[in-house]
Backbone as JSON, one array per atom type, in Angstrom:
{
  "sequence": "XXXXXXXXXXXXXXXXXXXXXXXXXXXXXXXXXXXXXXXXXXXXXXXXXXXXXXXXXXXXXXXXXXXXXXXXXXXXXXXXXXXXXXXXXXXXX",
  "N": [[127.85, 87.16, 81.18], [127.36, 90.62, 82.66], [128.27, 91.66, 85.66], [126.96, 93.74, 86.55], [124.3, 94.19, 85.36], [123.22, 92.64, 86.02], [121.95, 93.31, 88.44], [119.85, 95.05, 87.72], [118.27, 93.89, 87.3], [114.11, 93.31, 87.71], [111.67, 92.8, 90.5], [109.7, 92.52, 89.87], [110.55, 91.37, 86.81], [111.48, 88.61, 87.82], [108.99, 87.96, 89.54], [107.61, 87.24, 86.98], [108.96, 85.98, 85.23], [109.14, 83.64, 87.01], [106.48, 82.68, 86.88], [106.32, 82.21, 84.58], [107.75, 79.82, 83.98], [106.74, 77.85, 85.78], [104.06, 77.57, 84.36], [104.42, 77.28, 82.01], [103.84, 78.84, 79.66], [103.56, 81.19, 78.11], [100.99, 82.89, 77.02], [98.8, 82.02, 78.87], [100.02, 82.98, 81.49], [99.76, 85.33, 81.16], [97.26, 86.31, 80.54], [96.27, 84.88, 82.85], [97.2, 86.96, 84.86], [96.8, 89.08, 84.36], [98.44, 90.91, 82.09], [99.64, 91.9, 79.11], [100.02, 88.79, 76.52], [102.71, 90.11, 74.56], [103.81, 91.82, 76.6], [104.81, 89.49, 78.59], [106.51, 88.07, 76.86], [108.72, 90.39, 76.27], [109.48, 90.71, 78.5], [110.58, 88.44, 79.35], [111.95, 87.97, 77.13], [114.16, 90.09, 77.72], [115.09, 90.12, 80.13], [116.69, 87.71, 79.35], [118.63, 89.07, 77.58], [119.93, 90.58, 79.74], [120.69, 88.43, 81.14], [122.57, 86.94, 79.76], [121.76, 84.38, 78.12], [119.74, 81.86, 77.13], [116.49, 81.42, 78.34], [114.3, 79.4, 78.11], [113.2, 77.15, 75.67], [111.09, 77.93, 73.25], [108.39, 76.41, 71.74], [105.66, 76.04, 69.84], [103.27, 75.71, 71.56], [104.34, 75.57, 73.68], [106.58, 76.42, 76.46], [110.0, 75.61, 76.69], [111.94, 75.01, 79.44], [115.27, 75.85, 79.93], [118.25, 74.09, 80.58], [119.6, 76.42, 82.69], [117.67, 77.92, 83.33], [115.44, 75.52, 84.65], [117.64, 75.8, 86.98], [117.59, 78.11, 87.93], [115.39, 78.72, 88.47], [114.47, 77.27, 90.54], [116.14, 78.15, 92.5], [115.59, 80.81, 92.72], [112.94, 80.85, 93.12], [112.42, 80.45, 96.16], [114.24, 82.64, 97.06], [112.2, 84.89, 96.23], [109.73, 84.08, 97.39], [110.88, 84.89, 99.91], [111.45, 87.23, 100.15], [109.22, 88.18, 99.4], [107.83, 87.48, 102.05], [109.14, 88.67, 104.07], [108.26, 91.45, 103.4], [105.51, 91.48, 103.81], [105.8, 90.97, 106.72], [106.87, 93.2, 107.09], [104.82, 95.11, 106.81], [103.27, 94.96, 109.12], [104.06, 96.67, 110.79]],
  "CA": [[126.92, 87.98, 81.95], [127.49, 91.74, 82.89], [127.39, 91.35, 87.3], [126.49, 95.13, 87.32], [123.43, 94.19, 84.5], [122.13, 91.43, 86.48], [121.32, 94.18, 89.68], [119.08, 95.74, 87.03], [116.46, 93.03, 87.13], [113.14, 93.59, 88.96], [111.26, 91.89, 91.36], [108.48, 92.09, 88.33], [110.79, 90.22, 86.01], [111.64, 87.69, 88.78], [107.66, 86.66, 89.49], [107.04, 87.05, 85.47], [109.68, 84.54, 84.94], [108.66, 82.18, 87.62], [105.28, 82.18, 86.32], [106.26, 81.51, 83.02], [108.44, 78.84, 84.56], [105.19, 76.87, 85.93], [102.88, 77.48, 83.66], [105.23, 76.62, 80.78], [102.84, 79.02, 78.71], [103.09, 82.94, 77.81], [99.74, 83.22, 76.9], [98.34, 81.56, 80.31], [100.44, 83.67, 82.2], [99.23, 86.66, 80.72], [95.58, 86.08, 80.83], [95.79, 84.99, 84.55], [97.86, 87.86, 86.11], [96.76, 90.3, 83.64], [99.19, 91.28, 81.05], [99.66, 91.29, 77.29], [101.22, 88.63, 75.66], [103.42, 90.9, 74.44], [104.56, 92.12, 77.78], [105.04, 88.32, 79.41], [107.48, 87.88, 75.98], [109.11, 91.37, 76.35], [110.31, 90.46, 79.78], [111.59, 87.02, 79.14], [113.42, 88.46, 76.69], [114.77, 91.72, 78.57], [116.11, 88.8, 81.04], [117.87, 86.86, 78.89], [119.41, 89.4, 77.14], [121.07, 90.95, 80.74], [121.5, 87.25, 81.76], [122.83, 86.44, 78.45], [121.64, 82.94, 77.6], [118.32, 81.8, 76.84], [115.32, 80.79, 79.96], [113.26, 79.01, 77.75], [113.04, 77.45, 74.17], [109.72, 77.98, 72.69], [107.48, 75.84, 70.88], [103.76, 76.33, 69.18], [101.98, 75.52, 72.69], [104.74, 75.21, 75.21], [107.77, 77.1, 76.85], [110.52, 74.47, 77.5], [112.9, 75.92, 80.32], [116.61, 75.76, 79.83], [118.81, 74.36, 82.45], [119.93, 77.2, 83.82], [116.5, 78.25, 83.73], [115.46, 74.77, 86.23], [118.66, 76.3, 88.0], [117.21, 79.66, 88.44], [113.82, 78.72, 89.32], [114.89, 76.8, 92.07], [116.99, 79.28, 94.02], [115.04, 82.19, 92.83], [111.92, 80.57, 93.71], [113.17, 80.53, 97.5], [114.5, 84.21, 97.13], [110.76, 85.64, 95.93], [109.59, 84.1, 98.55], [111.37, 85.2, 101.48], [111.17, 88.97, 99.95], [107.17, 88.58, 99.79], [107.45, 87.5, 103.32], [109.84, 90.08, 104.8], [107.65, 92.82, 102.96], [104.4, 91.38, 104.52], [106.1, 91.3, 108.09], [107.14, 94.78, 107.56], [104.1, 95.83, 107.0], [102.84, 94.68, 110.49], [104.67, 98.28, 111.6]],
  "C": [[127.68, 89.12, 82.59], [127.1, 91.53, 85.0], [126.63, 92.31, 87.71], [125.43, 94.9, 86.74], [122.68, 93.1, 85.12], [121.67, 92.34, 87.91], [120.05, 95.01, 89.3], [117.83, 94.73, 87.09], [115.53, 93.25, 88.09], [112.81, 93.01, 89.62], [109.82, 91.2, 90.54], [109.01, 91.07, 87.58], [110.74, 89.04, 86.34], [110.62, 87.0, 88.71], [107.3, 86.82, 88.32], [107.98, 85.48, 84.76], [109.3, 83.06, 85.76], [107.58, 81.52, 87.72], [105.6, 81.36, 85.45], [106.85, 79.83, 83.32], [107.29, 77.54, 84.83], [104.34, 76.8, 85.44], [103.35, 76.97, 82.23], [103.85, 77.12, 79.18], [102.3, 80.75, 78.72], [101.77, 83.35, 78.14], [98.92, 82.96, 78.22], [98.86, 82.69, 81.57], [100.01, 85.31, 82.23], [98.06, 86.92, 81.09], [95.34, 85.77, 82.7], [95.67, 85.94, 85.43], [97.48, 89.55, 85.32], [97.53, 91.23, 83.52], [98.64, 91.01, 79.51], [100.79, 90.11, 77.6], [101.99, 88.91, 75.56], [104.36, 91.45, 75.57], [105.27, 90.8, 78.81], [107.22, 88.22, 78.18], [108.94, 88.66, 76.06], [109.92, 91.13, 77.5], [110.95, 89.36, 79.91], [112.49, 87.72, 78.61], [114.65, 89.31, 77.04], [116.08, 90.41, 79.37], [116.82, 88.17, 80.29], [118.44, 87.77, 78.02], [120.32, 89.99, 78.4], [121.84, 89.39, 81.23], [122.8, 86.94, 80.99], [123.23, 85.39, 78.13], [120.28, 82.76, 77.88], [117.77, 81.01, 77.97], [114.67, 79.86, 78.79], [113.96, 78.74, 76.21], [111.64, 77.18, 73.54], [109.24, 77.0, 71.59], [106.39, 76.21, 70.72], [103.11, 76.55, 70.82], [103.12, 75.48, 74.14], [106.27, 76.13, 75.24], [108.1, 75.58, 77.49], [111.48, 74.92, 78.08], [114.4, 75.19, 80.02], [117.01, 75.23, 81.33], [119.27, 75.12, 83.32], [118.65, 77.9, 84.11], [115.86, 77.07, 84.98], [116.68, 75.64, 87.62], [117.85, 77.65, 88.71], [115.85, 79.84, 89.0], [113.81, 78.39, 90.54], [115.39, 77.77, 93.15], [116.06, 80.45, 93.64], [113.25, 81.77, 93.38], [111.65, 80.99, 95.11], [113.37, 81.9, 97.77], [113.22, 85.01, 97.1], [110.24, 85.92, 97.19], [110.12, 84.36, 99.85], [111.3, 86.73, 101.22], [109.97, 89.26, 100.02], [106.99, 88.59, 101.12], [108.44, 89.02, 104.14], [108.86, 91.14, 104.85], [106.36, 92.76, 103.53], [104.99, 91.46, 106.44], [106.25, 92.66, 108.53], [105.84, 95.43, 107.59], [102.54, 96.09, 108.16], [103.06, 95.89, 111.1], [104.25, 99.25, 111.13]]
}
């Protein structure tokens, strides 16, 4: 992994991944939060090519998360959330 290529990720990829993460299902994720397909896929992949090692290994009906993917859900889970909240406190001012 590149440390300067992992500063490049968004806060988009972040909750697109931690959807995919719980829903264990592109297509679901797409249709809920309204996206393509195409764009849920596009961003997994984007991510694991800066991470460089695979979130997920795909089957017909199911995304099965890698362990460093459990790893990354966990702490980044935690991280999301405390940036959603900050950004809602700030905007108390």
């Amino acid at each position: 992994m590149n440390s300067d290529a992992i500063l490049h990720l968004t806060l988009k990829q972040l909750e697109i991944f931690l959807k995919c993460y719980q829903a264990r299902n592109y297509t679901y994720v797409a249709e809920r939060y309204h996206y393509t397909p195409s764009t849920i896929s596009k961003t997994i992949h984007a991510m694991e090519e800066i991470l460089g090692y695979p979130l997920f290994s795909r089957t017909y009906h199911e995304l099965v998360p890698t362990a460093a993917a459990d790893v990354l859900a966990r702490e980044w889970d935690g991280l999301f959330a405390l940036i959603m909240r900050g950004l809602e406190q700030a905007e108390a001012f």
